[in-house]
ChimeraX commands (.cxc) that place a marker at each C-alpha (Angstrom):
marker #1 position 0.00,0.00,0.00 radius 0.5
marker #1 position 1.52,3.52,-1.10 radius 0.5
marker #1 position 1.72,6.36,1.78 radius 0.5
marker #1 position 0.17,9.92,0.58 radius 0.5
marker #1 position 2.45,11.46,2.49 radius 0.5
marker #1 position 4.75,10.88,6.00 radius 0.5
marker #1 position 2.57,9.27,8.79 radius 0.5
marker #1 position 0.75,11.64,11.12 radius 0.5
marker #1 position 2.95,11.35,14.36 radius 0.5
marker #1 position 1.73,14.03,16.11 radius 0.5
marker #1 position 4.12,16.64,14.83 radius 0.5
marker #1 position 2.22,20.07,14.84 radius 0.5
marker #1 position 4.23,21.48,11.53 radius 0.5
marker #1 position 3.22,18.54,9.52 radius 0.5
marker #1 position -0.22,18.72,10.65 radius 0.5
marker #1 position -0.50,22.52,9.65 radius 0.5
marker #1 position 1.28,21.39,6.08 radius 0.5
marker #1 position -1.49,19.48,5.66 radius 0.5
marker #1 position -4.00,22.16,5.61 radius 0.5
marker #1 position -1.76,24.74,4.40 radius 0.5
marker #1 position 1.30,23.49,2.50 radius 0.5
marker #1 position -0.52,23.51,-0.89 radius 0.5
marker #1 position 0.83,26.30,-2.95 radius 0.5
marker #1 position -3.29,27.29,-3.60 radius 0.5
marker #1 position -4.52,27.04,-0.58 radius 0.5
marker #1 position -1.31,29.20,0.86 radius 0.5
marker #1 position -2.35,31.99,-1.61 radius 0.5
marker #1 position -5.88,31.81,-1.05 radius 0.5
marker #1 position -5.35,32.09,2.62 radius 0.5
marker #1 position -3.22,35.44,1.58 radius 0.5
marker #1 position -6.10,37.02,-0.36 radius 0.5
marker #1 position -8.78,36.12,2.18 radius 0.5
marker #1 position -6.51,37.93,5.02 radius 0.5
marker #1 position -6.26,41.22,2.45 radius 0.5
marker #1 position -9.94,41.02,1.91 radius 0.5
marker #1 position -11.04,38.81,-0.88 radius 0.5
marker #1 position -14.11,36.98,0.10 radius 0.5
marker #1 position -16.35,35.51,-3.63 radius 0.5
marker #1 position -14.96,32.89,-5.61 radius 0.5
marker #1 position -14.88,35.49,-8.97 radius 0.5
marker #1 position -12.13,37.29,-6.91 radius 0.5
marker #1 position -10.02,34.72,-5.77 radius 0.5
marker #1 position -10.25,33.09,-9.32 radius 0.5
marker #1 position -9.49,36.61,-10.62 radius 0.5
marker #1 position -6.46,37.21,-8.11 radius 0.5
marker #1 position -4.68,34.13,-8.95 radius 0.5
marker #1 position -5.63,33.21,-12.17 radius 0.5
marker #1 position -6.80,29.25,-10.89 radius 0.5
marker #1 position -8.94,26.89,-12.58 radius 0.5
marker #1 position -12.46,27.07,-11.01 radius 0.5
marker #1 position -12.24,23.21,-10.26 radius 0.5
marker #1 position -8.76,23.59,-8.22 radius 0.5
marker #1 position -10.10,26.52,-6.63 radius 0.5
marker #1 position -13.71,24.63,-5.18 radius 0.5
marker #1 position -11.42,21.86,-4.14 radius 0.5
marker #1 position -9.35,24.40,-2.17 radius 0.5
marker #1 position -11.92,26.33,-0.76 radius 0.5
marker #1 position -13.80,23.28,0.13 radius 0.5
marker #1 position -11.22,21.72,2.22 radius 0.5
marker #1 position -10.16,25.10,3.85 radius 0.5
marker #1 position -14.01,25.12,4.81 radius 0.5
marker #1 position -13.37,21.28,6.28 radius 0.5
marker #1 position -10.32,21.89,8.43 radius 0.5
marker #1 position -12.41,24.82,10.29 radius 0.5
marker #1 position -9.83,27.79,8.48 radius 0.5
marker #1 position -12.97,29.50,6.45 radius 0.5
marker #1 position -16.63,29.25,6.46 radius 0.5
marker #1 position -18.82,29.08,3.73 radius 0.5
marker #1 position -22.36,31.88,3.58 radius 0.5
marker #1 position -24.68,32.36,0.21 radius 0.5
marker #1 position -25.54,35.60,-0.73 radius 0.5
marker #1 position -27.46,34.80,-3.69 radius 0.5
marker #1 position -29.78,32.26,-4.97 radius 0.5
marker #1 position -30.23,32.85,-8.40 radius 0.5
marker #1 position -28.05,32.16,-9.07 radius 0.5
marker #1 position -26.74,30.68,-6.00 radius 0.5
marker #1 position -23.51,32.29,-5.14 radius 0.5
marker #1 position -21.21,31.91,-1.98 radius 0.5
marker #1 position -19.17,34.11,-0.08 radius 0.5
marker #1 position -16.30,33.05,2.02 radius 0.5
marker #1 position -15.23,34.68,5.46 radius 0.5
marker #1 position -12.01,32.99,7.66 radius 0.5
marker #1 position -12.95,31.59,10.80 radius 0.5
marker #1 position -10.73,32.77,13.70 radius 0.5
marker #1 position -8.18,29.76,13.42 radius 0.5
marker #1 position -8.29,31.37,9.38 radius 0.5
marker #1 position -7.41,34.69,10.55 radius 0.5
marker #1 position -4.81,32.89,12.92 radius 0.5
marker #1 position -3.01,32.02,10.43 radius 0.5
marker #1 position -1.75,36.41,9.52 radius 0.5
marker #1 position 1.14,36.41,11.66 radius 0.5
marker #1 position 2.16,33.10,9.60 radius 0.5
marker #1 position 1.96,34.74,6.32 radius 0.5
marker #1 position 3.51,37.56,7.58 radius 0.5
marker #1 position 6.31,35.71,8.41 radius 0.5
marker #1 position 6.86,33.86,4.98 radius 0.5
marker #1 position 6.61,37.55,3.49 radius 0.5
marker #1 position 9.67,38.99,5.57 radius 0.5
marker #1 position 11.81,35.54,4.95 radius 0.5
marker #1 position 10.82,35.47,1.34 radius 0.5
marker #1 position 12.13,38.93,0.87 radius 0.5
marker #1 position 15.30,38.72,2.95 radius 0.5
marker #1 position 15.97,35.95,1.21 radius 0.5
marker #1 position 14.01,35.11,-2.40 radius 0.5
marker #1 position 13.87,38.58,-3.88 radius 0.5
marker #1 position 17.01,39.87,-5.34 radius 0.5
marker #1 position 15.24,42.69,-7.37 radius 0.5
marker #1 position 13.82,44.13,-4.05 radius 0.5
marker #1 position 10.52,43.94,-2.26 radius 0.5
marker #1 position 7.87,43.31,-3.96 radius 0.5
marker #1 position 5.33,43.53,-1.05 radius 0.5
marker #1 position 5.89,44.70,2.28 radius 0.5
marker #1 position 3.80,45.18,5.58 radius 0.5
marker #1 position 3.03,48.71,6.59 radius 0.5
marker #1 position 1.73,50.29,9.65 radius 0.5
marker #1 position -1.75,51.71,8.91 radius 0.5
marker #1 position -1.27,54.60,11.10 radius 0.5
marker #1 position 2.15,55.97,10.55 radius 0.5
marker #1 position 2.97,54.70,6.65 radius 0.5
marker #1 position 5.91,52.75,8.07 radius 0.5
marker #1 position 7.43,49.81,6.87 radius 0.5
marker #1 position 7.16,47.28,9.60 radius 0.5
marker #1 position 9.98,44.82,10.24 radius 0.5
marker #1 position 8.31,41.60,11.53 radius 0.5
marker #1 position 10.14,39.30,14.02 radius 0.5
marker #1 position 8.32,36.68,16.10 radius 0.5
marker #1 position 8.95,36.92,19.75 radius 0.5
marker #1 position 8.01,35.00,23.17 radius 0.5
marker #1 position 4.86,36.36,24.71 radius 0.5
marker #1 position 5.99,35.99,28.14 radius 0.5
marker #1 position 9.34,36.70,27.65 radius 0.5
marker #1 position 9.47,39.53,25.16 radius 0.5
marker #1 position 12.78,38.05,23.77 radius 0.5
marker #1 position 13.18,37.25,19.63 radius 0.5
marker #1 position 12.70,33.44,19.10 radius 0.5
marker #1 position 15.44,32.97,16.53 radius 0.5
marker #1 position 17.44,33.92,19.76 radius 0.5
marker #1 position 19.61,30.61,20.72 radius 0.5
marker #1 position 17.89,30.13,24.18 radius 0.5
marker #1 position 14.93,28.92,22.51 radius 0.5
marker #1 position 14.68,24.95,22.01 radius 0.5
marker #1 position 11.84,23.10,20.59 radius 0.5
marker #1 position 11.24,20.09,23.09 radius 0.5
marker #1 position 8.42,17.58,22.97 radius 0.5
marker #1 position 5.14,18.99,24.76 radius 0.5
marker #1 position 2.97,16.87,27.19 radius 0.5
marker #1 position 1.18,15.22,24.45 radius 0.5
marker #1 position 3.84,14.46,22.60 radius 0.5
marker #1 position 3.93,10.85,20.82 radius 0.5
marker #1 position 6.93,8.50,21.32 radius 0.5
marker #1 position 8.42,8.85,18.32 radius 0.5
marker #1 position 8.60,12.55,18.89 radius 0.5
marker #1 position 10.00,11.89,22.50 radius 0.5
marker #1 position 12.86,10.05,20.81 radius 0.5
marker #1 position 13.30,13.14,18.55 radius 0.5
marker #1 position 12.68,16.11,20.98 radius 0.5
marker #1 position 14.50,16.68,24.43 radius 0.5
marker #1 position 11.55,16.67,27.04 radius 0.5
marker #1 position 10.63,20.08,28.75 radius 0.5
marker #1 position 11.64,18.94,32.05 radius 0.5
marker #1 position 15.25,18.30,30.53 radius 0.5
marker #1 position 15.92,22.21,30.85 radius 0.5
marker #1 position 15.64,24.26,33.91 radius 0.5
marker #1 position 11.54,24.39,35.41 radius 0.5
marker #1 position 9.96,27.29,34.68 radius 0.5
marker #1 position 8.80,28.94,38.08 radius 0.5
marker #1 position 4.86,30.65,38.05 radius 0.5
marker #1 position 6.34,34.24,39.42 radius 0.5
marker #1 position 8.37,34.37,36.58 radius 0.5
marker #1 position 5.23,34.89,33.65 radius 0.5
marker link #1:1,2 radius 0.2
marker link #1:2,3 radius 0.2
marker link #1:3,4 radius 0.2
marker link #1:4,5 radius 0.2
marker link #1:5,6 radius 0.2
marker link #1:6,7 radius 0.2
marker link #1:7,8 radius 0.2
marker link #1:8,9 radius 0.2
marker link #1:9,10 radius 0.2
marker link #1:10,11 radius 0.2
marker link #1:11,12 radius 0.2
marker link #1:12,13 radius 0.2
marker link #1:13,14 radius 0.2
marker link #1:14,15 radius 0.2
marker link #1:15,16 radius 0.2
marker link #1:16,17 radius 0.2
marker link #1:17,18 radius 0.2
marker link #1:18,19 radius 0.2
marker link #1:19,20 radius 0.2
marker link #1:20,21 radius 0.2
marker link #1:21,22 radius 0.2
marker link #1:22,23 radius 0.2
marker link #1:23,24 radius 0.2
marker link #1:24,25 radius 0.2
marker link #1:25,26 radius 0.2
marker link #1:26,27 radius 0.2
marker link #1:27,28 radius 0.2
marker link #1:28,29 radius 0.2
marker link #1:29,30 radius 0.2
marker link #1:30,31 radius 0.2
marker link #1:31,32 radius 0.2
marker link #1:32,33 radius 0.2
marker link #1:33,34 radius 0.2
marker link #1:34,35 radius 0.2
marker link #1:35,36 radius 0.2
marker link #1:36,37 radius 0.2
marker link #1:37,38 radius 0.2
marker link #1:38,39 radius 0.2
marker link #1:39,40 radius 0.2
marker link #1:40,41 radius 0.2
marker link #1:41,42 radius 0.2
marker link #1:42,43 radius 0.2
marker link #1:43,44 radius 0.2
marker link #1:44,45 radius 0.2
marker link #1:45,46 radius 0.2
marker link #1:46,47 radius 0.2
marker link #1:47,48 radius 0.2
marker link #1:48,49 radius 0.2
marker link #1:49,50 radius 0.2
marker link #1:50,51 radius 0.2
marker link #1:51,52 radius 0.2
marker link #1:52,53 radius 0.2
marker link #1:53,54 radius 0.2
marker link #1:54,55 radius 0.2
marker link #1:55,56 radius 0.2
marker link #1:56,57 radius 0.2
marker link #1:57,58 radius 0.2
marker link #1:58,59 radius 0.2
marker link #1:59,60 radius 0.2
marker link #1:60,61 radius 0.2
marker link #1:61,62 radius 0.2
marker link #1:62,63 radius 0.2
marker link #1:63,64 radius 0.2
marker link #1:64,65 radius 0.2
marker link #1:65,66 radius 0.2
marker link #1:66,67 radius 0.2
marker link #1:67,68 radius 0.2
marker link #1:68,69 radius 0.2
marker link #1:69,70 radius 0.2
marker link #1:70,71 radius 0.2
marker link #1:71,72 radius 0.2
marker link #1:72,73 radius 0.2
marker link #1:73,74 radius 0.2
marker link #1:74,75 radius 0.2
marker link #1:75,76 radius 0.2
marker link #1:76,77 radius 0.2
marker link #1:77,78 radius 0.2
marker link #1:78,79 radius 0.2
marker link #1:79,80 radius 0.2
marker link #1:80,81 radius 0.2
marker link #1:81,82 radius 0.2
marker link #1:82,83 radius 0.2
marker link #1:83,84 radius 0.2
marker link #1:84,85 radius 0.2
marker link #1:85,86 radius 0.2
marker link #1:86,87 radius 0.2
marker link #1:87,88 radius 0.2
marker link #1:88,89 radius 0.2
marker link #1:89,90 radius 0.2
marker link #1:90,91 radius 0.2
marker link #1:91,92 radius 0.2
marker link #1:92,93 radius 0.2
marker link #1:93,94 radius 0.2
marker link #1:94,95 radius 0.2
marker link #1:95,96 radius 0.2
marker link #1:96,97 radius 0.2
marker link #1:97,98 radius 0.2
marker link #1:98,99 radius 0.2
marker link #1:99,100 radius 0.2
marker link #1:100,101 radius 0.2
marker link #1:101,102 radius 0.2
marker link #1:102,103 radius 0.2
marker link #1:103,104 radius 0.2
marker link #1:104,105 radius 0.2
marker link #1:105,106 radius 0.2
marker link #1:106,107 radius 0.2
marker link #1:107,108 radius 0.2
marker link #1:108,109 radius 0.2
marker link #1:109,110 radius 0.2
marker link #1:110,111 radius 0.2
marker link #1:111,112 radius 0.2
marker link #1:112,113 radius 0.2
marker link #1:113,114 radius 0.2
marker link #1:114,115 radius 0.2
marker link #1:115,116 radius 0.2
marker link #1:116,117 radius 0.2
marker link #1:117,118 radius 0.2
marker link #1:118,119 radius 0.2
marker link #1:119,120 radius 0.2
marker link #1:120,121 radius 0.2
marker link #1:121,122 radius 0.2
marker link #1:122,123 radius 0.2
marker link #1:123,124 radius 0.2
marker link #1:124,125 radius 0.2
marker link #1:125,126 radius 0.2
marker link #1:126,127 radius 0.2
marker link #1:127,128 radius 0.2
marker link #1:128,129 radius 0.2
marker link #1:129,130 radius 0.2
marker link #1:130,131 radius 0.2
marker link #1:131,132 radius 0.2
marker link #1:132,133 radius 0.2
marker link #1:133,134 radius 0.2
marker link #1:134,135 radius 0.2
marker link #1:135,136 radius 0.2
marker link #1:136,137 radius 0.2
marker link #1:137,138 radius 0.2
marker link #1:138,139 radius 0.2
marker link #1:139,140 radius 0.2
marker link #1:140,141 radius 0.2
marker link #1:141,142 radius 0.2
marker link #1:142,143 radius 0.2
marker link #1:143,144 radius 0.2
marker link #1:144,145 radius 0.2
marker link #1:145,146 radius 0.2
marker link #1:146,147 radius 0.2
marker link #1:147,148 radius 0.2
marker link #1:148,149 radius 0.2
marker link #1:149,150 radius 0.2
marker link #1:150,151 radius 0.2
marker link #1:151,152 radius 0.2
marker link #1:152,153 radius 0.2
marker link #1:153,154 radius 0.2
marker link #1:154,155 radius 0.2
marker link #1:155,156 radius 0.2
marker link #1:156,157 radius 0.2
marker link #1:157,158 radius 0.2
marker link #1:158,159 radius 0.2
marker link #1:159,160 radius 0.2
marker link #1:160,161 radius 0.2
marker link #1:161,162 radius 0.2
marker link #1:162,163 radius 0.2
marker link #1:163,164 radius 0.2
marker link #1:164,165 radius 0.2
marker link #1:165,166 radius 0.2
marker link #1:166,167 radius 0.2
marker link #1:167,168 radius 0.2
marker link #1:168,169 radius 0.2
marker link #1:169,170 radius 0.2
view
């Protein structure tokens, strides 16, 4: 029996690739979060064959990352809208847009993120909630989490490998 794809073992970037990791859905997801909402646009945007696109949009719809509303009968037309875990997914794209033009884009950027009330460029950088501090900084780890599956506790160091993490200190 052929495999689709690597075995679900728990692992919570490979189940996030399997909702997101198509090139399609990854772009739809981008013109949903800058406003697009009717499948005319999001054909329009991207230029996608109406078939790929009602595949895509049907399994975003499935995995809870956009919901699905008519607004018209005759003929009967939909709308989509992202659900919150849909509009989780911003500081994601975000993210691919910075790294994709440090790194991907050696005629300059093409698209950048701007703050709405000042007309600055913004300089994303992902950072620890509770500790304020960068995470590409080298004191973060990744370790396997409580519900970790065995085969990820063979691959990740377990949390209570590094120092505990004392209440007063959130």
């Amino acid at each position: 029996m052929k495999r689709s794809g690597p075995a679900d073992t728990g692992c919570p970037v490979l189940r996030s690739l399997k909702h997101v990791g198509d090139t399609w859905t990854f772009l739809i997801l981008r013109d949903a979060l800058a406003g697009a909402t009717r499948f005319d646009e999001f054909q329009k945007n991207l230029d996608i064959a109406p078939n790929i696109l009602s595949g895509r949009l049907k399994a975003l719809e499935e995995a809870g990352l956009m919901e699905r509303r008519r607004y018209s009968e005759h003929p009967p037309r939909d709308e989509y809208s992202l659900t919150e875990s849909g509009r989780g997914f911003k500081p994601v794209l975000q993210a691919m847009l910075a790294w994709g033009n440090r790194h991907f884009a050696p005629e300059g950027e093409s698209v950048v993120i701007v703050d709405r009330e000042t007309g600055k460029q913004a300089d994303p950088v992902m950072v620890d909630r509770i500790s304020g501090r960068q995470l590409s900084d080298p004191v973060f780890a990744q370790a396997a989490g409580p519900a970790a599956s065995e085969r990820l506790r063979r691959r990740y160091p377990s949390m209570n490998q590094f120092p505990e993490h004392r209440e007063t200190d959130r």
